[in-house]
PQR file of N, CA, C, O and H, with PARSE charges and radii, in Angstrom:
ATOM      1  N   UNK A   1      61.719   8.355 -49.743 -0.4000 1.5000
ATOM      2  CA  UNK A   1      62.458   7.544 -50.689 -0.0000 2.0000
ATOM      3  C   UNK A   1      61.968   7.836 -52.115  0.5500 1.7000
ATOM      4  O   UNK A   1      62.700   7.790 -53.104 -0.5500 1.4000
ATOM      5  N   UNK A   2      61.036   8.053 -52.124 -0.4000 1.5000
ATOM      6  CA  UNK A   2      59.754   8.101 -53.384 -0.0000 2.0000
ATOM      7  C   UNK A   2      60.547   9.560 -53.781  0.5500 1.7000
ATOM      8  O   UNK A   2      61.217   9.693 -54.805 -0.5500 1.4000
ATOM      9  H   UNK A   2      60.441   8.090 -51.321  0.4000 1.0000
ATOM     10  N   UNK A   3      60.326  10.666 -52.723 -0.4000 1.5000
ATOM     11  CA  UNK A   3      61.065  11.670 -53.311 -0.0000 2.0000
ATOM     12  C   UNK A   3      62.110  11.935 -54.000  0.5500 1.7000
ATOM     13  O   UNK A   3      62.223  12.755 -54.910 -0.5500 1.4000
ATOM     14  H   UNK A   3      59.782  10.558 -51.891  0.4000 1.0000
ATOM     15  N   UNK A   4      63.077  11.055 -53.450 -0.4000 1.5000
ATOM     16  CA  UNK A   4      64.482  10.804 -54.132 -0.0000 2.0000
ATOM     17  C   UNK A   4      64.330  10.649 -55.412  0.5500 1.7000
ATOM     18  O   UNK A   4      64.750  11.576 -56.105 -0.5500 1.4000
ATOM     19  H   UNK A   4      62.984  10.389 -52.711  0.4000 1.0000
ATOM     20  N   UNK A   5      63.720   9.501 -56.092 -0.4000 1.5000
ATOM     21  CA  UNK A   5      63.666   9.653 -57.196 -0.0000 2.0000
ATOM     22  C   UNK A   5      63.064   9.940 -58.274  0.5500 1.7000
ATOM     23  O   UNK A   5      63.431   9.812 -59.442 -0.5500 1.4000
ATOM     24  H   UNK A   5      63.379   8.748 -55.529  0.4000 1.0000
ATOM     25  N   UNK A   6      61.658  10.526 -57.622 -0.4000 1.5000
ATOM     26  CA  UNK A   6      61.226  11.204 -58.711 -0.0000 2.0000
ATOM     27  C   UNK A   6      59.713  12.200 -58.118  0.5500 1.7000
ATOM     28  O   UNK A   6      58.664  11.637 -57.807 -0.5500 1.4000
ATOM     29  H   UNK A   6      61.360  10.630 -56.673  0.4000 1.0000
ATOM     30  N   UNK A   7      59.854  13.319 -58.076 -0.4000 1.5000
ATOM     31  CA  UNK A   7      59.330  14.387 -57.031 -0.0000 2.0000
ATOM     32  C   UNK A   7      58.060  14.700 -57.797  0.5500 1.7000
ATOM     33  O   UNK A   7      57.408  15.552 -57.194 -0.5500 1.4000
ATOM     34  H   UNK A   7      60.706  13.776 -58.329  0.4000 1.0000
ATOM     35  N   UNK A   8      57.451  14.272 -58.997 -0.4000 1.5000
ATOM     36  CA  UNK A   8      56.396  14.416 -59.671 -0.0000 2.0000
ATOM     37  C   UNK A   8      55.346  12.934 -58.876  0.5500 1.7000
ATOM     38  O   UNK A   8      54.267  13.033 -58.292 -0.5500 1.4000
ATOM     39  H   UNK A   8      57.980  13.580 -59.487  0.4000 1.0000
ATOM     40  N   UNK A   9      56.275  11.499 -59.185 -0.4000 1.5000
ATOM     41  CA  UNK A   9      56.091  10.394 -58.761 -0.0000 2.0000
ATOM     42  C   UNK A   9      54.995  10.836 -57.163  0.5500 1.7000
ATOM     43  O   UNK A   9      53.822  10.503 -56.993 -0.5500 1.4000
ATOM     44  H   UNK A   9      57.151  11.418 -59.660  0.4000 1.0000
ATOM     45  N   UNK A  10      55.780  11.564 -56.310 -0.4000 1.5000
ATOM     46  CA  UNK A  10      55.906  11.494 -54.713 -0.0000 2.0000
ATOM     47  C   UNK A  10      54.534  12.377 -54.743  0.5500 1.7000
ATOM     48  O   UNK A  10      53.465  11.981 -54.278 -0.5500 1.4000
ATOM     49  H   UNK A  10      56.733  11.834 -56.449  0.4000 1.0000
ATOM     50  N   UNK A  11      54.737  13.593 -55.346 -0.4000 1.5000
ATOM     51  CA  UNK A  11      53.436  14.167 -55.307 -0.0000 2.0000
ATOM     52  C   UNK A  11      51.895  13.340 -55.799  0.5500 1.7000
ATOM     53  O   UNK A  11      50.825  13.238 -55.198 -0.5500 1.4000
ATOM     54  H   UNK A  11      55.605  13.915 -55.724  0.4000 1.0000
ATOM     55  N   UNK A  12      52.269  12.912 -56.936 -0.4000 1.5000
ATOM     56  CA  UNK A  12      50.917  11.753 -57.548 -0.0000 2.0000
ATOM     57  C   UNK A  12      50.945  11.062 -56.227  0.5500 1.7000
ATOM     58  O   UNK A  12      49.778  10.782 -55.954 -0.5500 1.4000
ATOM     59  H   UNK A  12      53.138  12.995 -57.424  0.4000 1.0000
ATOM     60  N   UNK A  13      51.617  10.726 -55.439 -0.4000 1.5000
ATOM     61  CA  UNK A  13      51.075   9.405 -54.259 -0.0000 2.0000
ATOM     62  C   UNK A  13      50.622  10.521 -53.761  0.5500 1.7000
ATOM     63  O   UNK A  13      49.522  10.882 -54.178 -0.5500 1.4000
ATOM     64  H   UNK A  13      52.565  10.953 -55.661  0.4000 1.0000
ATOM     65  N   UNK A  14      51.298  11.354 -52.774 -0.4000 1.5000
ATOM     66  CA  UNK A  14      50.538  11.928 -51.753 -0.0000 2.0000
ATOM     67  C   UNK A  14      49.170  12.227 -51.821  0.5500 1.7000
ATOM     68  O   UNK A  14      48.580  12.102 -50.748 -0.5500 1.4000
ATOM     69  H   UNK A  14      52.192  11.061 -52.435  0.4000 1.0000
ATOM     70  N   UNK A  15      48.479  12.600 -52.813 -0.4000 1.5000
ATOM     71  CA  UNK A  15      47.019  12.834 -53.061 -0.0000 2.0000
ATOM     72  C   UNK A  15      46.603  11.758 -52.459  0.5500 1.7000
ATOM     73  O   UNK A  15      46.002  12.052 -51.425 -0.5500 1.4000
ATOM     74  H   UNK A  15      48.958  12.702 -53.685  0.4000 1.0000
ATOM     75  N   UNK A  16      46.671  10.455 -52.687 -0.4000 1.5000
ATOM     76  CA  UNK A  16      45.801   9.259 -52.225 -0.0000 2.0000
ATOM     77  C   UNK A  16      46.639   8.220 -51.323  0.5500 1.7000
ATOM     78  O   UNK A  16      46.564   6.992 -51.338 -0.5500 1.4000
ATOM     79  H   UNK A  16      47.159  10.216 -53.526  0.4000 1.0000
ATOM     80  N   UNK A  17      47.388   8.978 -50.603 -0.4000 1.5000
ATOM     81  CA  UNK A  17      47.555   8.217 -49.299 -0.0000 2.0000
ATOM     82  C   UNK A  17      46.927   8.286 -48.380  0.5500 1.7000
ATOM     83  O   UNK A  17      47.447   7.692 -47.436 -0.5500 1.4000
ATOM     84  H   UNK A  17      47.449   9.976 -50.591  0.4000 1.0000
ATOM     85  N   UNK A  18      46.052   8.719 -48.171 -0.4000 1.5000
ATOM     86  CA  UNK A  18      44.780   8.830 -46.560 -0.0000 2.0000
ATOM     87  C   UNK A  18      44.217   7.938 -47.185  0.5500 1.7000
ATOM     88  O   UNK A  18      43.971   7.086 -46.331 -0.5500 1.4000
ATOM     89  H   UNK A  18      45.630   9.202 -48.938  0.4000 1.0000
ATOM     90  N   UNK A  19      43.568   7.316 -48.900 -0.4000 1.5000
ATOM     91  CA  UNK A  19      42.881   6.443 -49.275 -0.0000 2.0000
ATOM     92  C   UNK A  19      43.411   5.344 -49.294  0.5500 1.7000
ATOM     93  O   UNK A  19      42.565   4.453 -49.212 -0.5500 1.4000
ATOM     94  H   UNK A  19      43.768   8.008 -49.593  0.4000 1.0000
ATOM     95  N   UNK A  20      44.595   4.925 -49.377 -0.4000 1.5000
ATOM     96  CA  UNK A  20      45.233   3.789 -49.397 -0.0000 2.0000
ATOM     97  C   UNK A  20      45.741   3.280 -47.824  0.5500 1.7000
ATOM     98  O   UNK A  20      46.240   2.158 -47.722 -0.5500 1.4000
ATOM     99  H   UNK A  20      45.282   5.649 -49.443  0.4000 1.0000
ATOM    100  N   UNK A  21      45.613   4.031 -46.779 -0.4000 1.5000
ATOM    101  CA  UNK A  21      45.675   3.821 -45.989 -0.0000 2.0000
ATOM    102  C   UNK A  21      44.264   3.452 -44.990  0.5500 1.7000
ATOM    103  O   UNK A  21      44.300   2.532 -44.172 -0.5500 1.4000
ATOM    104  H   UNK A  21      45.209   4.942 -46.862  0.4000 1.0000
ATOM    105  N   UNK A  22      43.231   4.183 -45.169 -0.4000 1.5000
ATOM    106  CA  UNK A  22      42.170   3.603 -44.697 -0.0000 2.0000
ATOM    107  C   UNK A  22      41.655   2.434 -45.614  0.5500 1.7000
ATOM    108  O   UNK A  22      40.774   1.732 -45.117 -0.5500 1.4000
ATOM    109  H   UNK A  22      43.202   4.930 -45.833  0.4000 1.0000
ATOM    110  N   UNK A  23      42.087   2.122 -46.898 -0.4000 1.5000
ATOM    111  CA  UNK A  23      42.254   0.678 -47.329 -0.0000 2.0000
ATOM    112  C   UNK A  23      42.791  -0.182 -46.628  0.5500 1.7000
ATOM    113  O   UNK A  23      42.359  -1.095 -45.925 -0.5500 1.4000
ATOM    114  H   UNK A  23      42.802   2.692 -47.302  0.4000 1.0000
ATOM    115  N   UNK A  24      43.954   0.258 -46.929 -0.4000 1.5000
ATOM    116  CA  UNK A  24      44.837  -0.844 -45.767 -0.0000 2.0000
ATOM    117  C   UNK A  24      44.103  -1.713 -44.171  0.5500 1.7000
ATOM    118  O   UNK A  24      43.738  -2.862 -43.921 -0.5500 1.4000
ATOM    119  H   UNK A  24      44.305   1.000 -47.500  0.4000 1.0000
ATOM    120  N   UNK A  25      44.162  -0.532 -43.462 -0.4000 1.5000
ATOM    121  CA  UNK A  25      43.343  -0.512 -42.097 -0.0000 2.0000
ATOM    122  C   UNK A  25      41.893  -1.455 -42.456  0.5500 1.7000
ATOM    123  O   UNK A  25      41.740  -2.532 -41.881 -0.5500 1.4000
ATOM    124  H   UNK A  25      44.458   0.402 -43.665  0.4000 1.0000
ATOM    125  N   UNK A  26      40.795  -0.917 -43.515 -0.4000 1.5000
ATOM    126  CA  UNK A  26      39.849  -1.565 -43.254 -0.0000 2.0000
ATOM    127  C   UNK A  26      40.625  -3.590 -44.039  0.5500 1.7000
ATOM    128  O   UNK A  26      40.334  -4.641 -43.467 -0.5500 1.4000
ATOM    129  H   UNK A  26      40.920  -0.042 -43.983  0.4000 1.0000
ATOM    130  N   UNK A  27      41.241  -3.552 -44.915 -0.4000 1.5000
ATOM    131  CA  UNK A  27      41.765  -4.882 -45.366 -0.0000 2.0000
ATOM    132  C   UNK A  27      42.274  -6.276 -44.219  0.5500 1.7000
ATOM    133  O   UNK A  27      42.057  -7.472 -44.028 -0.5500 1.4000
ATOM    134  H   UNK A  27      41.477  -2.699 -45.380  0.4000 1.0000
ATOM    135  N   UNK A  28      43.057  -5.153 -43.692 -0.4000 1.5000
ATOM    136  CA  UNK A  28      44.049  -5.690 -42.386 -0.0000 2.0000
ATOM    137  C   UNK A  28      42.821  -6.842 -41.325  0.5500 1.7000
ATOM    138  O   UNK A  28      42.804  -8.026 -40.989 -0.5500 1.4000
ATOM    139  H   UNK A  28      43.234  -4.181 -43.847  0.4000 1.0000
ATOM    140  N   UNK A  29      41.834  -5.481 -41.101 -0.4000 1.5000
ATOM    141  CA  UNK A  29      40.561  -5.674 -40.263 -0.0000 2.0000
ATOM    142  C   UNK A  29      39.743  -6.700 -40.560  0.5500 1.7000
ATOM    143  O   UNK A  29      39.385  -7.425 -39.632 -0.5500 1.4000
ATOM    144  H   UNK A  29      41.848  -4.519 -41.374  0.4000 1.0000
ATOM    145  N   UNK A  30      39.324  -6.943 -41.796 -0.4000 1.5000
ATOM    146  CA  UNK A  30      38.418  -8.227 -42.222 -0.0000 2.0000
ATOM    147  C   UNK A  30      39.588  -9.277 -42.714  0.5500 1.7000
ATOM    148  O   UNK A  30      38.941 -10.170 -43.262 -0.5500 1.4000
ATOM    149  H   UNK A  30      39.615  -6.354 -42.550  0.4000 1.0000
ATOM    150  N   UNK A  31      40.778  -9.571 -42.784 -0.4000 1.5000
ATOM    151  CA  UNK A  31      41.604 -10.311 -42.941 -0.0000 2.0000
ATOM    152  C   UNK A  31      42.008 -10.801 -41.214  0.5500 1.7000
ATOM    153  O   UNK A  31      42.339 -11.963 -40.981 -0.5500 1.4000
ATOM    154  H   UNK A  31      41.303  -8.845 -42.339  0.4000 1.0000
ATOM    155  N   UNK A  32      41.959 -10.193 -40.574 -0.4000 1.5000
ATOM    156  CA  UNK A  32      42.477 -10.630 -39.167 -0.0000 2.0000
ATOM    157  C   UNK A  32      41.046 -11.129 -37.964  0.5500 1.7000
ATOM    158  O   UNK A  32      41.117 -11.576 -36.819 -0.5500 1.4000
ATOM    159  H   UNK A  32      41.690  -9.249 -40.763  0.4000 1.0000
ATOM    160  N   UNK A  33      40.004 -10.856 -38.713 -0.4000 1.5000
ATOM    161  CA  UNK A  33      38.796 -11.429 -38.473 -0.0000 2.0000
ATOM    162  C   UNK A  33      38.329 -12.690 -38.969  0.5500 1.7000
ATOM    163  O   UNK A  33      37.657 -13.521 -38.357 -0.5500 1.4000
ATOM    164  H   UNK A  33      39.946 -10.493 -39.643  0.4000 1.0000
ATOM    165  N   UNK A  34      38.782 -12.746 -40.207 -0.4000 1.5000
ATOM    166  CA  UNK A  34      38.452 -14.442 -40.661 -0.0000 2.0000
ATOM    167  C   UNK A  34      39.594 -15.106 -40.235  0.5500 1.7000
ATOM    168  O   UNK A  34      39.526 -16.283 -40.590 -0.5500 1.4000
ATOM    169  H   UNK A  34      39.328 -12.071 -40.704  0.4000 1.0000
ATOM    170  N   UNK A  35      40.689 -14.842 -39.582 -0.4000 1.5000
ATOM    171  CA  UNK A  35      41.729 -15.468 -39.496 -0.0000 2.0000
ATOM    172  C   UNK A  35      41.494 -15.680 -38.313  0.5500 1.7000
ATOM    173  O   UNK A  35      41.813 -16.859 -38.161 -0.5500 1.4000
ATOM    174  H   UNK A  35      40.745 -13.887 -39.293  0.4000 1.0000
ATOM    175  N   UNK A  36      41.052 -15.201 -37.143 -0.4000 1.5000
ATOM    176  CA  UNK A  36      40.496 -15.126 -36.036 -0.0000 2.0000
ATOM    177  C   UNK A  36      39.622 -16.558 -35.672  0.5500 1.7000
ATOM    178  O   UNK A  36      40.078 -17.487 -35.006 -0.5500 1.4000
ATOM    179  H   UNK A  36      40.792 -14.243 -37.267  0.4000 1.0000
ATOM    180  N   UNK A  37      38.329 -16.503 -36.243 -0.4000 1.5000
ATOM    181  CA  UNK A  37      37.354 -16.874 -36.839 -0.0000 2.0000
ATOM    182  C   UNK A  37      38.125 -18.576 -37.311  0.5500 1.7000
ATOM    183  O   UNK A  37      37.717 -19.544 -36.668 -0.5500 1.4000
ATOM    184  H   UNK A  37      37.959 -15.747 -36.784  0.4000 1.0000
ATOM    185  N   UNK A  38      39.078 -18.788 -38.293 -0.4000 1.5000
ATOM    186  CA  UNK A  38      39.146 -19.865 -38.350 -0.0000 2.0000
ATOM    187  C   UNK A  38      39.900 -20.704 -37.723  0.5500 1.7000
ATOM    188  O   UNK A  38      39.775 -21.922 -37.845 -0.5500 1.4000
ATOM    189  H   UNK A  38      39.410 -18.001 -38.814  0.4000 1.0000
ATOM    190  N   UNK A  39      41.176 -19.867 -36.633 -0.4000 1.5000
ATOM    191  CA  UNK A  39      41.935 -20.313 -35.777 -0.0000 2.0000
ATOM    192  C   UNK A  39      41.033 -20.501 -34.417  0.5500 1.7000
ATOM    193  O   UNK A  39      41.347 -21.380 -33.613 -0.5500 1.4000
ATOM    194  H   UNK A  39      41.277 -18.877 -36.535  0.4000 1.0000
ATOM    195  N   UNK A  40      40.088 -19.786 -34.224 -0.4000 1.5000
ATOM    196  CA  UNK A  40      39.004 -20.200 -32.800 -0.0000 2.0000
ATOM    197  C   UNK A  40      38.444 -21.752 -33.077  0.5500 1.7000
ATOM    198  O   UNK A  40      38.387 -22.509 -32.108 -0.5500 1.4000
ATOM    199  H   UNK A  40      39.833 -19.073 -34.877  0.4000 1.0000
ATOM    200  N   UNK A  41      37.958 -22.308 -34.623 -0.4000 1.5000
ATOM    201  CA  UNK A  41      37.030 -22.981 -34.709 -0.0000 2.0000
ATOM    202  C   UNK A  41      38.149 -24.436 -34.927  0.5500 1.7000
ATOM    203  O   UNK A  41      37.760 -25.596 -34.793 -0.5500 1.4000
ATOM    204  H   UNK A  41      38.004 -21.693 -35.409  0.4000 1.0000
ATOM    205  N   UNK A  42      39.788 -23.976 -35.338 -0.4000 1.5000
ATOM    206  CA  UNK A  42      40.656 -25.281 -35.184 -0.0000 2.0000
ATOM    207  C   UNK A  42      40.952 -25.528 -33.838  0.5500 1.7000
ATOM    208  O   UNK A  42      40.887 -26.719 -33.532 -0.5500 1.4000
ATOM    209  H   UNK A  42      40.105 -23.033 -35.446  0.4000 1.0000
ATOM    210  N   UNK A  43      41.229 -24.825 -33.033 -0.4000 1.5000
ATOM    211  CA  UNK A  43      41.510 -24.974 -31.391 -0.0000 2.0000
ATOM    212  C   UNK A  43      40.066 -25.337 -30.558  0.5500 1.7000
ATOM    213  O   UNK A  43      40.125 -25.956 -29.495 -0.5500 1.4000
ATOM    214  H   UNK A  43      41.282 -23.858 -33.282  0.4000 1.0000
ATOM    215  N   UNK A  44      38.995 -24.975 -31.032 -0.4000 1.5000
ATOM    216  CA  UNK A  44      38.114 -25.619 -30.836 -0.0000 2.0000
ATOM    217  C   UNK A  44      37.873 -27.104 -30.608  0.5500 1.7000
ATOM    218  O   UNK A  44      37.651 -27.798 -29.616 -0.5500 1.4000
ATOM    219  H   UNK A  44      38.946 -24.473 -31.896  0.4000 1.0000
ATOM    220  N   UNK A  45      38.068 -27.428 -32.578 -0.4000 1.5000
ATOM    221  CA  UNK A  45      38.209 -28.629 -32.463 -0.0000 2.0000
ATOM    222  C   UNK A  45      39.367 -29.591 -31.572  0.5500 1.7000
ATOM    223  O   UNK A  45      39.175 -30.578 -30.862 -0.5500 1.4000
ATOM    224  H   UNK A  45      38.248 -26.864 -33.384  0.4000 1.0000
ATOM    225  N   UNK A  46      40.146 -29.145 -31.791 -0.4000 1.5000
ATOM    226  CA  UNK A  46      41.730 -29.533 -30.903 -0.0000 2.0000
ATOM    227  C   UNK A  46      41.143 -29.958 -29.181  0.5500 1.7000
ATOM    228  O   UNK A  46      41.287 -30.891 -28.391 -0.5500 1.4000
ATOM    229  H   UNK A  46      40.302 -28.343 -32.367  0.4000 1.0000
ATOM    230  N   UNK A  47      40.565 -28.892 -29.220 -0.4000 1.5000
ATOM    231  CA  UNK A  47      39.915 -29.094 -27.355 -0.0000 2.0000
ATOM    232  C   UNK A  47      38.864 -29.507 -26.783  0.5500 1.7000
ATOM    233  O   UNK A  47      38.436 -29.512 -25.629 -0.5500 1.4000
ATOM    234  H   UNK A  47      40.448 -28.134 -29.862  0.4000 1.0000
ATOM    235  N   UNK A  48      38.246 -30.124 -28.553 -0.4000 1.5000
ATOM    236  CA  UNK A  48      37.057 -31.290 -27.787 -0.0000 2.0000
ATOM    237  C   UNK A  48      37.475 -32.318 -27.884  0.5500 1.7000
ATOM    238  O   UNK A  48      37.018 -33.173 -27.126 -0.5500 1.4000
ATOM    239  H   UNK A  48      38.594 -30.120 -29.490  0.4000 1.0000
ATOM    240  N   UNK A  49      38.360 -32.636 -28.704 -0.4000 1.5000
ATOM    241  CA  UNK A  49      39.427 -34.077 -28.811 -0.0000 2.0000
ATOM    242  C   UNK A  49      39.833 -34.319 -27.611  0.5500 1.7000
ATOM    243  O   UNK A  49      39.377 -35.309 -27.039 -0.5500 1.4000
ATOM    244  H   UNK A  49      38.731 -31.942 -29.320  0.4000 1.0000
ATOM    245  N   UNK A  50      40.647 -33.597 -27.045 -0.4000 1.5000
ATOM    246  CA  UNK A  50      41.535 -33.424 -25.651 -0.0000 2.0000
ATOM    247  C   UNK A  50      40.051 -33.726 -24.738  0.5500 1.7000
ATOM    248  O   UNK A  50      39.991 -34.761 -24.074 -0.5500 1.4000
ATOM    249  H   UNK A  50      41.018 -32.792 -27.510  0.4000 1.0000
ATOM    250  N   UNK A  51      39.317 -33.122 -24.748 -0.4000 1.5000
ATOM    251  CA  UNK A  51      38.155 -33.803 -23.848 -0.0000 2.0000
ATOM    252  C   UNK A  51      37.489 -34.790 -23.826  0.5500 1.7000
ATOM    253  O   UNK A  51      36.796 -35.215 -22.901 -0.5500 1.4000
ATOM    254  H   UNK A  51      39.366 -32.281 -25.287  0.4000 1.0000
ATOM    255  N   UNK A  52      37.746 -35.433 -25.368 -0.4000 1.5000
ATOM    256  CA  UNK A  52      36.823 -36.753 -25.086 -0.0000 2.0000
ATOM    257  C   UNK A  52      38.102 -37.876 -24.670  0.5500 1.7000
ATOM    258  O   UNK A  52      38.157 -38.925 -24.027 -0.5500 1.4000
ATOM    259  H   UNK A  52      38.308 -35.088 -26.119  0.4000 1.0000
ATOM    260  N   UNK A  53      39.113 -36.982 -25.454 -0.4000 1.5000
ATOM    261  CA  UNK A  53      40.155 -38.378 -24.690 -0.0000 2.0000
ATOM    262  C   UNK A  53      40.207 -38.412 -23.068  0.5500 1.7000
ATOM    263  O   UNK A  53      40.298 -39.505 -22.509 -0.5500 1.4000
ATOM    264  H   UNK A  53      39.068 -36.130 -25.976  0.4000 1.0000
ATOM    265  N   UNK A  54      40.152 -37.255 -22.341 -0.4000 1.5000
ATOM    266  CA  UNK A  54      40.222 -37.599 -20.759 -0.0000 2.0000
ATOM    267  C   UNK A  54      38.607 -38.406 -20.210  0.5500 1.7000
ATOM    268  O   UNK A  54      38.525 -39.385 -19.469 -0.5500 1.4000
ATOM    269  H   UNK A  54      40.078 -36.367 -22.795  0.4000 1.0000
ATOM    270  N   UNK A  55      37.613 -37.741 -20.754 -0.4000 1.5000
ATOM    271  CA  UNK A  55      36.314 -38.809 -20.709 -0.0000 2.0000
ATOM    272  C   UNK A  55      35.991 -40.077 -20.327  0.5500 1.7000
ATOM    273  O   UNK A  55      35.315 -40.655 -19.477 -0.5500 1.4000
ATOM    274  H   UNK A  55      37.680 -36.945 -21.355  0.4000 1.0000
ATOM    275  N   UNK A  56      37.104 -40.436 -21.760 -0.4000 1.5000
ATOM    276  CA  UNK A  56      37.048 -41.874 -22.110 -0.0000 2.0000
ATOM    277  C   UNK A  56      37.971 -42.731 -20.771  0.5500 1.7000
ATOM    278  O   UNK A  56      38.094 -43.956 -20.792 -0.5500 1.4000
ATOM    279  H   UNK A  56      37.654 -39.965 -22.451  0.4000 1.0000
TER
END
């Protein structure tokens, strides 16, 4: 697409697309780890609730 409109444009990216892509990848990676991380520790909580209510 990039080529289409402007073939100087397309070349300047191509140089640093392996870098913007192992950006990406490592970004993705520590973004889907804290997200991980804070959805374990709400369902957590969620499922000691649910346990103290059958307890009780």
């Amino acid at each position: 697409m990039i080529w289409l409109i402007s073939k100087d444009m397309f070349y300047f990216i191509k140089n640093w697309s392996i870098e913007v892509f192992i950006l990406t990848l490592v970004l993705h990676t520590i973004a889907f780890y804290f997200y991980a991380k804070y959805k374990n520790k709400k369902e957590a909580v969620i499922l000691s609730k649910a346990i103290n209510k059958v307890n009780k």
